[in-house]
VOKOL-534418 format. One line per 4 residues: number of its first residue (from 1); their letters; for each residue y, x, z of C-alpha. Coordinates in steps of 0.2 Angstrom, whole numbers, plus 2048, in hexadecimal, padded with zeros to 3 digits. Example, Ala and Ser with C-alpha at 12.3 -4.5 7.8 and 13.67 -1.06 7.14 Angstrom:
% residues 2
1) as) 7EA:83E:827  7FB:844:824
END
This chain:
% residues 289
1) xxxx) 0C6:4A5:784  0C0:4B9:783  0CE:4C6:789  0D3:4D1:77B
5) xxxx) 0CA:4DB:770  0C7:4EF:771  0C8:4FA:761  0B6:4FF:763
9) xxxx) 0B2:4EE:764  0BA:4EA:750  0B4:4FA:74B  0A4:4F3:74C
13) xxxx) 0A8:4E2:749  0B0:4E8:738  0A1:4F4:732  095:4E4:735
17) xxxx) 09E:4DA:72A  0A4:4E8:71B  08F:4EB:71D  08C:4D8:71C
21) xxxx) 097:4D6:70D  08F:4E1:706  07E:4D8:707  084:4CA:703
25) xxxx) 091:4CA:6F5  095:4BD:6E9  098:4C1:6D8  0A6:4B3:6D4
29) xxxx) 0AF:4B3:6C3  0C0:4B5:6CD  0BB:4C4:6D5  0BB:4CE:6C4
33) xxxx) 0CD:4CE:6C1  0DD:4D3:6CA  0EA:4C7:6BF  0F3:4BE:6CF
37) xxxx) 0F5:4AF:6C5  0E2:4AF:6C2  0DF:4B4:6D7  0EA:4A5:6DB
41) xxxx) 0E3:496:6D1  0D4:49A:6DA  0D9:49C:6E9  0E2:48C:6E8
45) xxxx) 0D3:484:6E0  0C7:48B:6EF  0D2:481:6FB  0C7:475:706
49) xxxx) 0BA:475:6F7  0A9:47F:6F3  0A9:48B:6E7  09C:482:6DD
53) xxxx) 0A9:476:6D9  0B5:481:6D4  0A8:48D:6C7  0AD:485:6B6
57) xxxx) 0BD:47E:6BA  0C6:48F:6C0  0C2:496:6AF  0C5:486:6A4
61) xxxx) 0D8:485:6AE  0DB:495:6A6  0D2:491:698  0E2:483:696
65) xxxx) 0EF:48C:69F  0EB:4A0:69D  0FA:4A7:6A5  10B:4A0:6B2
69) xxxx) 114:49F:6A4  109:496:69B  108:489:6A9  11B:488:6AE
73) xxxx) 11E:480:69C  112:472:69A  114:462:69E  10F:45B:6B0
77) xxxx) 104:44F:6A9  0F8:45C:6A2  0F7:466:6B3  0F1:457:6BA
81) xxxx) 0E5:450:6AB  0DD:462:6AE  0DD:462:6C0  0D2:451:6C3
85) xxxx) 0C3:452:6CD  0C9:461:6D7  0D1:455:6E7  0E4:458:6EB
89) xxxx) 0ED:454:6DF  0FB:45A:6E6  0F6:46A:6E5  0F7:468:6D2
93) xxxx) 109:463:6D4  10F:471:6DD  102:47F:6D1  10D:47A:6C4
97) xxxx) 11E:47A:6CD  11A:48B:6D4  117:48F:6C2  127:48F:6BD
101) xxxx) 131:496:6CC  125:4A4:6C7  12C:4A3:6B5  13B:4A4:6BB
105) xxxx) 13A:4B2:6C6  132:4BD:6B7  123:4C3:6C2  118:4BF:6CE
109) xxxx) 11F:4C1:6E0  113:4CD:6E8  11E:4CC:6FC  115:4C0:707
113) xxxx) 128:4B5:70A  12A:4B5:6F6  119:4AF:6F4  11B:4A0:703
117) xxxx) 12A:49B:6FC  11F:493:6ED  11D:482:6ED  109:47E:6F5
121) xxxx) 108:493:6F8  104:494:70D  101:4A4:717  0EF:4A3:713
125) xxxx) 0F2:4A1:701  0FE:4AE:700  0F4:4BC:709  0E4:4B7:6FD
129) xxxx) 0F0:4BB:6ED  0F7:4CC:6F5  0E4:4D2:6FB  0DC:4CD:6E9
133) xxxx) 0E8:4D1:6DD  0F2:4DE:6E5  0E6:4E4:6F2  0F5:4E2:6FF
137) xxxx) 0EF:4DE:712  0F4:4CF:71A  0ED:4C1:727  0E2:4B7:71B
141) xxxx) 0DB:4A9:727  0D1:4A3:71B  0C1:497:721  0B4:4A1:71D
145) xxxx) 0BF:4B1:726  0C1:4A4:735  0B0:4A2:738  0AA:4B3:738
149) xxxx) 0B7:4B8:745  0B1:4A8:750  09F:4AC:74F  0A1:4BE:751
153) xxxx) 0B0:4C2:75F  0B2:4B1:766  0A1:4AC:766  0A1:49F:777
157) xxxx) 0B2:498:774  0B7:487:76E  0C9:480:769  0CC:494:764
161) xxxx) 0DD:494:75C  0E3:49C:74D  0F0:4A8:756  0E0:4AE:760
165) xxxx) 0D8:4B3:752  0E4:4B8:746  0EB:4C9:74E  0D9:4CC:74D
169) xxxx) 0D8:4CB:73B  0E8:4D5:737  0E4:4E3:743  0D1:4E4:737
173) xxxx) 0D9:4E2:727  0DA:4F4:71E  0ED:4F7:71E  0EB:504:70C
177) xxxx) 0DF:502:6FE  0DB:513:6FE  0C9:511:701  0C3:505:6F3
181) xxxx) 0B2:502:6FF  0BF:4FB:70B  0CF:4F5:705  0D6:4E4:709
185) xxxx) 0CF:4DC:6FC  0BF:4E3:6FD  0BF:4DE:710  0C6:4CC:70E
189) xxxx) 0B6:4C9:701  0AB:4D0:70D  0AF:4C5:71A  0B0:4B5:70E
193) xxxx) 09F:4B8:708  098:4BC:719  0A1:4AB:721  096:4A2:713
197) xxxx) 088:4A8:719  08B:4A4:72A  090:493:728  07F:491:71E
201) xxxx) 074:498:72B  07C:495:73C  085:485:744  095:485:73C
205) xxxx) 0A1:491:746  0B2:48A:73E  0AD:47A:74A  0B3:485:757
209) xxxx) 0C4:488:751  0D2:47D:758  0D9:47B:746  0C6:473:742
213) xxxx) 0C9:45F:73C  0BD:453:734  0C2:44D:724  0C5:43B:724
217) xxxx) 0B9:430:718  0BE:431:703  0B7:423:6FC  0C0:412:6FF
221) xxxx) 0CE:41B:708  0E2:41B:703  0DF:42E:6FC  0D0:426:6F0
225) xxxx) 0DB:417:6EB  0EA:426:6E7  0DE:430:6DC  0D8:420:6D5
229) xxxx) 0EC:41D:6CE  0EE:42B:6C8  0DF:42B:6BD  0E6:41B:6B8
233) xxxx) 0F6:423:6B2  0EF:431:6AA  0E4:428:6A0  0F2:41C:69B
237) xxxx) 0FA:42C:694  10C:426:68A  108:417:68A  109:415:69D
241) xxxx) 102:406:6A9  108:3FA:6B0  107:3F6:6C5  0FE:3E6:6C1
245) xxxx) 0F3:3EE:6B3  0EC:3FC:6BF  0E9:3F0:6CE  0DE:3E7:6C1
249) xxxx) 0D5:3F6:6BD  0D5:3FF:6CF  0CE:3EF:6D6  0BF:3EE:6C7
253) xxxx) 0BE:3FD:6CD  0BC:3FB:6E1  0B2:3EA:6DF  0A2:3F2:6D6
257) xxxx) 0A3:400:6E5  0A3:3F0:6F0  0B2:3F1:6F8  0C4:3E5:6F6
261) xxxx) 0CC:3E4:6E6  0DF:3EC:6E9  0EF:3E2:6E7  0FA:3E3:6DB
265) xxxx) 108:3E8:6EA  0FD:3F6:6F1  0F9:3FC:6E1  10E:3FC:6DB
269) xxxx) 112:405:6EB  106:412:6E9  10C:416:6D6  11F:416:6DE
273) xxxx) 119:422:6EC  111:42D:6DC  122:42B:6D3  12B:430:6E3
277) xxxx) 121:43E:6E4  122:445:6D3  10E:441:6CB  116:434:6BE
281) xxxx) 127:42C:6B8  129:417:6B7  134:412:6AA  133:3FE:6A3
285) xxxx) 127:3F8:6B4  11A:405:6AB  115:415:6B4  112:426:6A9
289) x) 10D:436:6AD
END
């Protein structure tokens, strides 16, 4: 692991990658607004998914649900109906319980403890929402801002840890936003935009970092069969569905994929494990969201 790393040495390291954002800039739809609300429905969307997934859906969510108050008073049901396709669905969950903490504070926290306080609001999350909307500094150890600092200052380590690189990215974030060419938000897009680029041209640095996992297989796993449910409840709307009634369907479902048909047991403990965790209700043996 390298010794530590001089001021001359982030001098350059930060004009190299305000003159790289510079080149290589995104224009992304969230980028053209300020509203933290806005800032933070993407941010939470961008989470371990590409942003050509998230193009469409970021503005149809608000499309649906324009403001937090907006989205503390409808029913969880709907957050979830809209969030489908978009993976972790607990993420949906904790949008709209965030949402109306939020409501109830009046305005949108803008202090880094206020905002991890949030349900499904982390560091990261938090110091995207104070860069973007409020143009605040912070550590934003986002993937892309990982990468560039692994390829660039650590660039023959392995296993690099996070506390390794994260005094290095609060010592280069801009600590005022007097200089609109290098403010913290400016600088956090530039290194987001350069980390895409590197991770299209060069063998992905981000391997390097000792927080780097492999994601486990989707299809035909307990996750799938979770999503699966759920659809199934959703699309039951008040009516609801029944544990025998999904396993039918989730098994039809599995077996033209090729794989085993579900029981009717796996299937109930799942739906009790969703009611547990607040995705649906059971009332009469049938499950509603």
């Amino acid at each position: 692991m390298r010794g530590s790393v001089t001021d001359e040495e982030l001098g350059s390291f930060r004009h190299l990658v305000l003159e790289q954002g510079r080149i290589l800039w995104r224009d992304l739809p969230w980028r053209e607004t300020r509203d933290p609300y806005a800032i933070w429905i993407s941010e939470v969307m961008l989470q371990q998914t590409q942003v050509q997934r998230v193009l469409g859906r970021w503005e149809r969510w608000l499309e649906r649900f324009p403001d937090v108050e907006f989205l503390a008073q409808v029913p969880t049901a709907d957050v979830l109906q809209e969030w489908q396709g978009m993976g972790y669905n607990r993420r949906a969950l904790a949008l709209h319980e965030a949402a109306q903490k939020i409501s109830e504070l009046g305005s949108f926290p803008t202090d880094a403890k206020e905002l991890v306080a949030l349900p499904g609001i982390g560091p990261t999350t938090a110091a995207g929402i104070r860069a973007f909307a409020f143009d605040l500094p912070g550590i934003y150890l986002d993937t892309n801002v990982r990468t560039v600092f692994l390829h660039e200052l650590f660039p023959d380590d392995t296993a690099v840890p996070d506390k390794a690189i994260a005094p290095l990215v609060e010592r280069c974030c801009p600590k005022t936003a007097e200089d609109p060419t290098d403010d913290p938000r400016t600088w956090y897009y530039a290194l987001l935009d350069f980390g895409a680029y590197l991770k299209r041209v060069a063998p992905n640095p981000s391997r390097r970092s000792a927080t780097h996992t492999k994601q486990s297989k989707f299809e035909g796993s307990h996750r799938q069969k979770r999503a699966a449910l759920l659809r199934l409840v959703l699309a039951a709307g008040d009516a609801g569905i029944t544990a025998e009634e999904a396993a039918r369907s989730l098994s039809s479902q599995e077996e033209a994929e090729g794989r085993a048909p579900v029981s009717q047991e796996m299937a109930e403990s799942v739906l009790d494990d969703l009611r547990n965790e607040g995705f649906c209700r059971k009332t009469l043996a049938r499950y509603r969201a």
